[in-house]
Short mmCIF file of the C-alpha atoms (twelve columns), coordinates in Angstrom:
data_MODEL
# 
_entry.id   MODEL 
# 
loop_
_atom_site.group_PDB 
_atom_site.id 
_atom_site.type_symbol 
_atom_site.label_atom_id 
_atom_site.label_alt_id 
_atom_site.label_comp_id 
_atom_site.label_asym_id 
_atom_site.label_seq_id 
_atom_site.Cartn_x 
_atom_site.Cartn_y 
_atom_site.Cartn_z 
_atom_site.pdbx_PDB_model_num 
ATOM 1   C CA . UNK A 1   202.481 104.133 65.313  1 
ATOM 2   C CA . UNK A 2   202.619 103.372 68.671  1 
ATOM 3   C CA . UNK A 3   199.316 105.517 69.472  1 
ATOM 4   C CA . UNK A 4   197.331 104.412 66.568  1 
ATOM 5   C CA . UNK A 5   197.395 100.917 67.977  1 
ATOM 6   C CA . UNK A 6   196.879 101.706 71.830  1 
ATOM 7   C CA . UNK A 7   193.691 103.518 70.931  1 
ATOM 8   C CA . UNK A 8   191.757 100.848 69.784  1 
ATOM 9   C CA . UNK A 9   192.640 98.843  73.264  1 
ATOM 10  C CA . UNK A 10  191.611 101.794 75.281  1 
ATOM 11  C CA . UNK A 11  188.431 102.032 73.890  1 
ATOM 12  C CA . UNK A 12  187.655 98.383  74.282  1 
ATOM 13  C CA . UNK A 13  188.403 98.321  77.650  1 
ATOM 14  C CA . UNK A 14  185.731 101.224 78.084  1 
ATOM 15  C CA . UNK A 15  183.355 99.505  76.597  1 
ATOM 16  C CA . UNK A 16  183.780 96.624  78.589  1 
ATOM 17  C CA . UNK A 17  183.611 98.700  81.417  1 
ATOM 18  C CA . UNK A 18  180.273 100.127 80.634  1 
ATOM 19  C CA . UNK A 19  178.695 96.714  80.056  1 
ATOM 20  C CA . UNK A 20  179.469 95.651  83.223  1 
ATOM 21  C CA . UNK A 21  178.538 98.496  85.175  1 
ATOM 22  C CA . UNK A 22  174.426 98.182  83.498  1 
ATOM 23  C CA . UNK A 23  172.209 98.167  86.303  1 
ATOM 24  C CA . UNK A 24  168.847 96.062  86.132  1 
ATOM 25  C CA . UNK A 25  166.071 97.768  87.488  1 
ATOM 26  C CA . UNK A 26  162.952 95.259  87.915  1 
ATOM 27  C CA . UNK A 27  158.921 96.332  87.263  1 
ATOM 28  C CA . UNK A 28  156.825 94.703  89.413  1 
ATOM 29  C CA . UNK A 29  153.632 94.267  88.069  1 
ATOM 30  C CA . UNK A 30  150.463 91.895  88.298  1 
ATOM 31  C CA . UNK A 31  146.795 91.234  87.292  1 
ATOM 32  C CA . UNK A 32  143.742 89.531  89.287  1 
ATOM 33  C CA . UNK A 33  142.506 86.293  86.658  1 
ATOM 34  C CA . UNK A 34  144.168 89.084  84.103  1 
ATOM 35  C CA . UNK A 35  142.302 91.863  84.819  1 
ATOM 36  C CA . UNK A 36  144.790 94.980  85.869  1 
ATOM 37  C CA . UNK A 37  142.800 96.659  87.584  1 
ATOM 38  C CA . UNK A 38  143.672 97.890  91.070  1 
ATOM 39  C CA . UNK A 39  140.754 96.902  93.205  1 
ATOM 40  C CA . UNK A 40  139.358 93.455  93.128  1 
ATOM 41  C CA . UNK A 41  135.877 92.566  94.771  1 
ATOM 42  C CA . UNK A 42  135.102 89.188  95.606  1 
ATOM 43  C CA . UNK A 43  133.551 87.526  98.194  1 
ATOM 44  C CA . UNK A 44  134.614 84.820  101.492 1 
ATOM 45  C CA . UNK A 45  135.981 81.425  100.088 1 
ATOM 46  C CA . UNK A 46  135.941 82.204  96.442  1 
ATOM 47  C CA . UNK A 47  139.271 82.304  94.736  1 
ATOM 48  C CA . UNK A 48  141.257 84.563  92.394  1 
ATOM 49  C CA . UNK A 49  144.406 83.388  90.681  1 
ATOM 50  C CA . UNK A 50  147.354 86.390  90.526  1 
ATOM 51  C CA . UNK A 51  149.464 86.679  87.331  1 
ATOM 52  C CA . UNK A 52  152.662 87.999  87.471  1 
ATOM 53  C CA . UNK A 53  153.806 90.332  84.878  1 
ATOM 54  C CA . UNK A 54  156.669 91.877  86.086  1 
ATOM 55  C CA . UNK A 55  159.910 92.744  84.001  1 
ATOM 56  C CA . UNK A 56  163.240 92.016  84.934  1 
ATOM 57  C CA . UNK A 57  162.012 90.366  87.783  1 
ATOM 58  C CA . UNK A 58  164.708 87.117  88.927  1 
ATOM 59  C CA . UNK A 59  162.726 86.253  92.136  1 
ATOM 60  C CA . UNK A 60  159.513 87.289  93.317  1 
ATOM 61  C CA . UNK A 61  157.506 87.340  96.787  1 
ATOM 62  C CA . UNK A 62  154.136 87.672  97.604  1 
ATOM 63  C CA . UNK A 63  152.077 89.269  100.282 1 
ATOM 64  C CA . UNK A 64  148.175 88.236  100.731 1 
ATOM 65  C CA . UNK A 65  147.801 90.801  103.263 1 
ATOM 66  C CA . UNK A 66  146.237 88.315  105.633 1 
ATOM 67  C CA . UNK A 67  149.444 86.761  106.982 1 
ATOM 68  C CA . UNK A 68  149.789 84.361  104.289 1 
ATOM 69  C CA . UNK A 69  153.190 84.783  101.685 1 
ATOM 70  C CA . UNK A 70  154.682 82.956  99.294  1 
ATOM 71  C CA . UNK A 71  156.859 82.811  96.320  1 
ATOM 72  C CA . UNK A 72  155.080 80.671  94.135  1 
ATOM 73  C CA . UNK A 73  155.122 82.509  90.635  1 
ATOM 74  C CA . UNK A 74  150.709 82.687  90.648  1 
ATOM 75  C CA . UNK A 75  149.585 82.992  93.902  1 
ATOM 76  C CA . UNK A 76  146.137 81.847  94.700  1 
ATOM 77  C CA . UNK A 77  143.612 84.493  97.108  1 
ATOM 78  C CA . UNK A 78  140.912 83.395  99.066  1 
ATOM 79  C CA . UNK A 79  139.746 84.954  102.275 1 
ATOM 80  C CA . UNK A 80  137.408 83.433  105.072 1 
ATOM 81  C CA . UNK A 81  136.217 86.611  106.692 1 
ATOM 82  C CA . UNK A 82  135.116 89.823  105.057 1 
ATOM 83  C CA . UNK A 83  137.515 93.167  104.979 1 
ATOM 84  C CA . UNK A 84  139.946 94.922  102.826 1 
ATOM 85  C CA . UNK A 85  143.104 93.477  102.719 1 
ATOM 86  C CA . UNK A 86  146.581 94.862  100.234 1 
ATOM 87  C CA . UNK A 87  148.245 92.737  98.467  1 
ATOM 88  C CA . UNK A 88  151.491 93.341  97.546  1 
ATOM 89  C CA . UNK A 89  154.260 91.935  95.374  1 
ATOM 90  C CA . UNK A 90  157.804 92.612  95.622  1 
ATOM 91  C CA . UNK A 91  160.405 91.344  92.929  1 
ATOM 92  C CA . UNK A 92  163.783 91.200  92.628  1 
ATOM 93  C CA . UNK A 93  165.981 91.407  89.414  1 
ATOM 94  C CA . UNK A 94  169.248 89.482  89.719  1 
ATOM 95  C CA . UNK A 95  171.314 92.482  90.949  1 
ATOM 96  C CA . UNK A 96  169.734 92.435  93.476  1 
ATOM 97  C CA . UNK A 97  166.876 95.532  93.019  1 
ATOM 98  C CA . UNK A 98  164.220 95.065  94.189  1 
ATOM 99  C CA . UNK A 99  160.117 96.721  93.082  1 
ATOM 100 C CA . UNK A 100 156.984 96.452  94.801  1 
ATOM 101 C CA . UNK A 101 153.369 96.805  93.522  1 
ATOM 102 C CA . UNK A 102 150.266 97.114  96.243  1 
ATOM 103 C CA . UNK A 103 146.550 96.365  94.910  1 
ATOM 104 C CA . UNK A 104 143.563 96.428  96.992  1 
ATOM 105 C CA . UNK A 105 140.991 93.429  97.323  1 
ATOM 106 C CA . UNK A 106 137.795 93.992  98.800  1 
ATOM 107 C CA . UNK A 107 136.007 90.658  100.395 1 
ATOM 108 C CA . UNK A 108 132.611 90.686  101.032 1 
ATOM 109 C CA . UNK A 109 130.006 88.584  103.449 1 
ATOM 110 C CA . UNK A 110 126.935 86.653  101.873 1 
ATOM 111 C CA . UNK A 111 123.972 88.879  103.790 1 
ATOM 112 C CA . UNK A 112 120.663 87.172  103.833 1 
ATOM 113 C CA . UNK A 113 117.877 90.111  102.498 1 
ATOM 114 C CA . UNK A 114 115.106 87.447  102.633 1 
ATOM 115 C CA . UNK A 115 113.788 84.603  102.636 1 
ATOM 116 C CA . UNK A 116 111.329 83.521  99.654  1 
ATOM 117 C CA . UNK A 117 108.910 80.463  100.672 1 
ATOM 118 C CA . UNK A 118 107.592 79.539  96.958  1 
ATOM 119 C CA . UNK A 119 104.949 76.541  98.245  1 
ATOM 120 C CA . UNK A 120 103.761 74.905  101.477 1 
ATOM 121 C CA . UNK A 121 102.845 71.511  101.408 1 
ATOM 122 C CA . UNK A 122 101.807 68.685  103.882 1 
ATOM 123 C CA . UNK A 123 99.146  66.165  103.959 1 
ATOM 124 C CA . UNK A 124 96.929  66.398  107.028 1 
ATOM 125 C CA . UNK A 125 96.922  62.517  106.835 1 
ATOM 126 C CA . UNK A 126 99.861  60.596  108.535 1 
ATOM 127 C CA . UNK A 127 101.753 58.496  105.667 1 
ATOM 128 C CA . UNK A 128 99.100  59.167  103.068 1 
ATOM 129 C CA . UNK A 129 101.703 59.872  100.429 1 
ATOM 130 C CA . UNK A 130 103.249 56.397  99.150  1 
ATOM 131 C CA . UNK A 131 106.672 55.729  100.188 1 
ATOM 132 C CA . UNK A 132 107.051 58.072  101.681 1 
ATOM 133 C CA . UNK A 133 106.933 58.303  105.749 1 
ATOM 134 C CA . UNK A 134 106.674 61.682  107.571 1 
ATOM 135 C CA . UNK A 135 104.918 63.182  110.604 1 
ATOM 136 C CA . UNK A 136 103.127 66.465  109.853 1 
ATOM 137 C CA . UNK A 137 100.304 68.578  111.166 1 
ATOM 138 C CA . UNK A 138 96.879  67.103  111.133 1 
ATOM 139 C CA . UNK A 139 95.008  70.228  111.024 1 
ATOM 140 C CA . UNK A 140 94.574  72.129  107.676 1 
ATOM 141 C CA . UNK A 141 96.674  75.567  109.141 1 
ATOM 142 C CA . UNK A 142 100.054 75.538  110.995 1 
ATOM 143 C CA . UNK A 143 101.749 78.830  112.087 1 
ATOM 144 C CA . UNK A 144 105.033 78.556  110.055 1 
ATOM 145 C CA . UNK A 145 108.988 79.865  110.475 1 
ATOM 146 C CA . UNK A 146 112.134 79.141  108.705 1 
ATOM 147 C CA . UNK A 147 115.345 77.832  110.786 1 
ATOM 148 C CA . UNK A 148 118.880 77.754  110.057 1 
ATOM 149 C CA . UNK A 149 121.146 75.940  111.893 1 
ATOM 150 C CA . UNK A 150 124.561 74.359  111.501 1 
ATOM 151 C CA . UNK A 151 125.093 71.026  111.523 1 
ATOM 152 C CA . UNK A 152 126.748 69.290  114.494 1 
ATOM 153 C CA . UNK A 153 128.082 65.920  113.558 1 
ATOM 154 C CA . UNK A 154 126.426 63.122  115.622 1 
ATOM 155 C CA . UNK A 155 123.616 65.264  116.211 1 
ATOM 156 C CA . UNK A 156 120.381 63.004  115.035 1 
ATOM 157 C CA . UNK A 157 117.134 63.581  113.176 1 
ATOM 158 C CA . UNK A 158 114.139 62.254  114.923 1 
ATOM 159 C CA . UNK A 159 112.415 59.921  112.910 1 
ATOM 160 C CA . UNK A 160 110.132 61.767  110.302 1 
ATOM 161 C CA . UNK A 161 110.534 65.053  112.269 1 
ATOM 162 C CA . UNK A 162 113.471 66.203  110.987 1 
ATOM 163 C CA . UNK A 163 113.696 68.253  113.632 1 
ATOM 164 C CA . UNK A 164 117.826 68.848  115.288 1 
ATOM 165 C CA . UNK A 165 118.419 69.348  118.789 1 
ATOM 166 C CA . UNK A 166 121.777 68.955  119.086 1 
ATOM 167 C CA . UNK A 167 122.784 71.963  116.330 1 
ATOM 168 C CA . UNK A 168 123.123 75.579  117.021 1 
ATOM 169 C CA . UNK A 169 120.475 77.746  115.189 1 
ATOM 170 C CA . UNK A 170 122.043 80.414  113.389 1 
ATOM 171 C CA . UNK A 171 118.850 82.278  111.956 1 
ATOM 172 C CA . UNK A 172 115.092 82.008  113.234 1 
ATOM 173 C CA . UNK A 173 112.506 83.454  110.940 1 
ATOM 174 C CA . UNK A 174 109.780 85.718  112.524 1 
ATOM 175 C CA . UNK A 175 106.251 83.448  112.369 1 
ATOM 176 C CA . UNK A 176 104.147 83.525  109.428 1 
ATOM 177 C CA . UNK A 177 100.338 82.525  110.842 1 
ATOM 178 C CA . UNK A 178 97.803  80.555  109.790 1 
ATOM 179 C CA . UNK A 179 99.328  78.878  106.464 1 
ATOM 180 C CA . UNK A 180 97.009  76.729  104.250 1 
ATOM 181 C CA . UNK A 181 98.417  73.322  103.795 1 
ATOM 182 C CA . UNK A 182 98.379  73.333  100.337 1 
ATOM 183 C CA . UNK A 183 99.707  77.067  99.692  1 
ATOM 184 C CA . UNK A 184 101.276 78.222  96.277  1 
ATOM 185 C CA . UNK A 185 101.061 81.992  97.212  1 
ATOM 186 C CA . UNK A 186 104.467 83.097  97.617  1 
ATOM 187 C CA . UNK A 187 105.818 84.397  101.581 1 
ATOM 188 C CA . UNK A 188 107.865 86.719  102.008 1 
ATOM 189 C CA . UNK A 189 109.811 87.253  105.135 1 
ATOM 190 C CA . UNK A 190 111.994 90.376  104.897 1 
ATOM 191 C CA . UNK A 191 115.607 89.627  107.373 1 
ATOM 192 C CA . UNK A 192 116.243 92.529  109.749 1 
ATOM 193 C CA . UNK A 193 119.568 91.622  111.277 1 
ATOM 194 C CA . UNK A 194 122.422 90.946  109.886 1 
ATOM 195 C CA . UNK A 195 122.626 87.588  109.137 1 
ATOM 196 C CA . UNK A 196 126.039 86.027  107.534 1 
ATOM 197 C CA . UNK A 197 125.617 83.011  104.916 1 
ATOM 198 C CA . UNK A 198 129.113 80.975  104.870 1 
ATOM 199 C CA . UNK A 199 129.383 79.575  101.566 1 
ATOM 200 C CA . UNK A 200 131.675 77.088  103.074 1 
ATOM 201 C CA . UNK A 201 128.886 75.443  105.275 1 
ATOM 202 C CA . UNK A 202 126.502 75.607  102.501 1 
ATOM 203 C CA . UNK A 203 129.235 73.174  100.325 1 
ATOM 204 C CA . UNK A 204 130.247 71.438  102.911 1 
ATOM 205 C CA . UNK A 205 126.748 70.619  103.493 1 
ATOM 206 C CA . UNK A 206 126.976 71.698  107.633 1 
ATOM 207 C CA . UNK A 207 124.470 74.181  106.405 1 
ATOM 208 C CA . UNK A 208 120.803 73.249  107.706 1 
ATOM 209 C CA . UNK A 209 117.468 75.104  106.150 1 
ATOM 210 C CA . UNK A 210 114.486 73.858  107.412 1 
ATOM 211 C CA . UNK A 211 110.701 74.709  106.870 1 
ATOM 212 C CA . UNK A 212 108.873 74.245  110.038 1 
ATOM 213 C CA . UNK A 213 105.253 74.448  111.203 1 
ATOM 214 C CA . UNK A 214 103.338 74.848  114.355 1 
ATOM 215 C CA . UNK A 215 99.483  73.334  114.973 1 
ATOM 216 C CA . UNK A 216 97.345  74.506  116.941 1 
ATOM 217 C CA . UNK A 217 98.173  71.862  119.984 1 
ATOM 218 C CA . UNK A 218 101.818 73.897  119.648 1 
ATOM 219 C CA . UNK A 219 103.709 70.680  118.306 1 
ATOM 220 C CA . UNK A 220 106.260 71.569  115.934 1 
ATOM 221 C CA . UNK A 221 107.090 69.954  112.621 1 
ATOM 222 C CA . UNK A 222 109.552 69.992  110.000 1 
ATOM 223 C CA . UNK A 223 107.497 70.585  106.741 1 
ATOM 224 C CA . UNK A 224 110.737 70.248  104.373 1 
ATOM 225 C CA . UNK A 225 114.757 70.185  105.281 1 
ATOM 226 C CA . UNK A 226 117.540 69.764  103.223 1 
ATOM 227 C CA . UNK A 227 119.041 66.924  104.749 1 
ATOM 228 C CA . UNK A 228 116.391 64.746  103.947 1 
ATOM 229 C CA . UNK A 229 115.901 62.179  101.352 1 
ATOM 230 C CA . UNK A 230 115.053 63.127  97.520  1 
ATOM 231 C CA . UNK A 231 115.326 67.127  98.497  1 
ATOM 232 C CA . UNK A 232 117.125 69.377  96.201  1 
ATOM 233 C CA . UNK A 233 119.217 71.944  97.747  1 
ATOM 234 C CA . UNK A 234 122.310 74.379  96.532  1 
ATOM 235 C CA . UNK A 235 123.457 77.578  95.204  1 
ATOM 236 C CA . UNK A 236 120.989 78.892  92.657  1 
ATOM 237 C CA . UNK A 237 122.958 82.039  91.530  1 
ATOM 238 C CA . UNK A 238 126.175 83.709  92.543  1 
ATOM 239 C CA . UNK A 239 126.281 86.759  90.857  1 
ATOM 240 C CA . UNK A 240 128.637 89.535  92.486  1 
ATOM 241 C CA . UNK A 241 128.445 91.929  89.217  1 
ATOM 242 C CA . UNK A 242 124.610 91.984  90.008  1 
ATOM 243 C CA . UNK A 243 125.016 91.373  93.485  1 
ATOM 244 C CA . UNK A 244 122.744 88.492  93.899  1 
ATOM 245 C CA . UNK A 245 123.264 85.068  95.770  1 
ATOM 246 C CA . UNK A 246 120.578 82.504  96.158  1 
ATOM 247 C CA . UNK A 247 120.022 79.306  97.768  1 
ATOM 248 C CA . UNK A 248 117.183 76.704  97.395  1 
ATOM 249 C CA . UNK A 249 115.478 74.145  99.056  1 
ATOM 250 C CA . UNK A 250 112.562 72.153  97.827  1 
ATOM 251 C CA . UNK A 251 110.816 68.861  98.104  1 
ATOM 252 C CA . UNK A 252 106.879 69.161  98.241  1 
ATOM 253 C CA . UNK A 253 107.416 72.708  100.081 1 
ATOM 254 C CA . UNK A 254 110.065 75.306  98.432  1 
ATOM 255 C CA . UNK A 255 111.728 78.054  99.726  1 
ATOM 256 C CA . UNK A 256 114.986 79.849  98.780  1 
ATOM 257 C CA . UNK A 257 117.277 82.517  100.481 1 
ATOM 258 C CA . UNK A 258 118.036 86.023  99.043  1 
ATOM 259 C CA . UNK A 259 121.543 87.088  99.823  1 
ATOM 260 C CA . UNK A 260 123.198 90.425  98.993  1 
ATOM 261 C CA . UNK A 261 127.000 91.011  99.313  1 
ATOM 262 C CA . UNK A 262 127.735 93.359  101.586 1 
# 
């Protein structure tokens, strides 16, 4: 009798046993904007949210790869110079095991291809055009070039010229000769070098494009910038699937730049 009721003790306290000794063992897992795969392309200053779909996970920890962590449960990437960076993120169940997953992301520059000049435009005589005030060539032809600069603060625009001094030029266009005044023929100008676009000058508007022209006497004006008055200027298309970026610039002349990523 005394058997048949100590059984039924022993094997609770096994049980018991068992339960306690269950070990946890995390899965660390996560998705860029829910997409699982394990390479992400994007491109400098864009973003990419990271969801985190790990299992038994009590705590997790994140690695950008470009010296910035955190713990927050969706981490936020964005990268301000091009590369290949791992991202990794380790989790931790409440045991104390831990689990790591590494992905790869892939940032890419803005490359300028070329540069697309849709229309020329400027009246031969000074302030002809009504209300509006601006000091062109006088002669019917002006050798033409495209110049990029970025903007330095205090730096001024001469009156009418739109023409900066004061900011560093980041991209000068090979001359196109001899340019009607009135052109609608689109110019081409194909971009040897390497030249970087930073999408964060562009939107923070420290991003200069200007349209300029040479006579004949070798004065140089600005035809059409996007600083000035009534111009519309932006991003066009951002396409990284086709791999297309494009910015434009027009007021009475038009031109837009043709960026790959690269």
């Amino acid at each position: 009798m005394r058997l048949s009721h100590t059984l039924p003790v022993l094997l609770i306290v096994i049980l018991s046993s068992c339960h306690k000794d269950k070990i946890v063992i995390p899965t660390a897992a996560f998705s860029f904007r829910g997409d699982t795969a394990s390479i992400l392309r994007i491109a400098t200053y864009d973003t990419c949210t990271l969801f985190n779909s790990s299992i038994n996970a009590d705590s997790s920890y994140w690695d950008l790869g470009n010296g910035v962590v955190t713990k927050e449960p969706k981490a936020i990437l964005t990268y301000d110079t091009s590369g290949t960076y791992q991202v990794k993120l380790t989790v931790k169940s409440s045991d104390g095991h831990t689990a790591s997953q590494i992905k790869t992301v892939k940032v890419l520059d803005r490359v300028l291809k070329k540069i697309v000049i849709n229309k020329v435009y400027w009246d031969t005589i000074p302030n002809h055009i009504p209300n509006f005030n601006a000091v062109w060539p006088t002669t019917p032809t002006a050798d033409i070039f495209v110049q990029i600069q970025q903007y330095n603060n205090g730096d001024s625009i001469v009156p009418y010229s739109g023409i900066l001094y004061n900011s560093p030029i980041l991209y000068k266009s090979p001359v196109v000769n001899n340019v009607s005044c009135n052109t609608n023929q689109t110019i081409e100008i194909p971009v040897a070098n390497r030249v970087v676009i930073d999408k964060k000058l562009i939107t923070s508007w420290s991003f200069t494009i200007s349209l300029m022209a040479t006579d004949k006497n070798g004065t140089t004006y600005s035809l059409l910038m996007n600083k000035a008055s009534g111009v519309s200027y932006g991003i066009i298309k951002e396409d990284l699937a086709n791999n297309e970026f494009k910015v434009n610039c027009n007021l009475f002349s038009a031109l837009e730049l043709d960026c790959d990523f690269e």
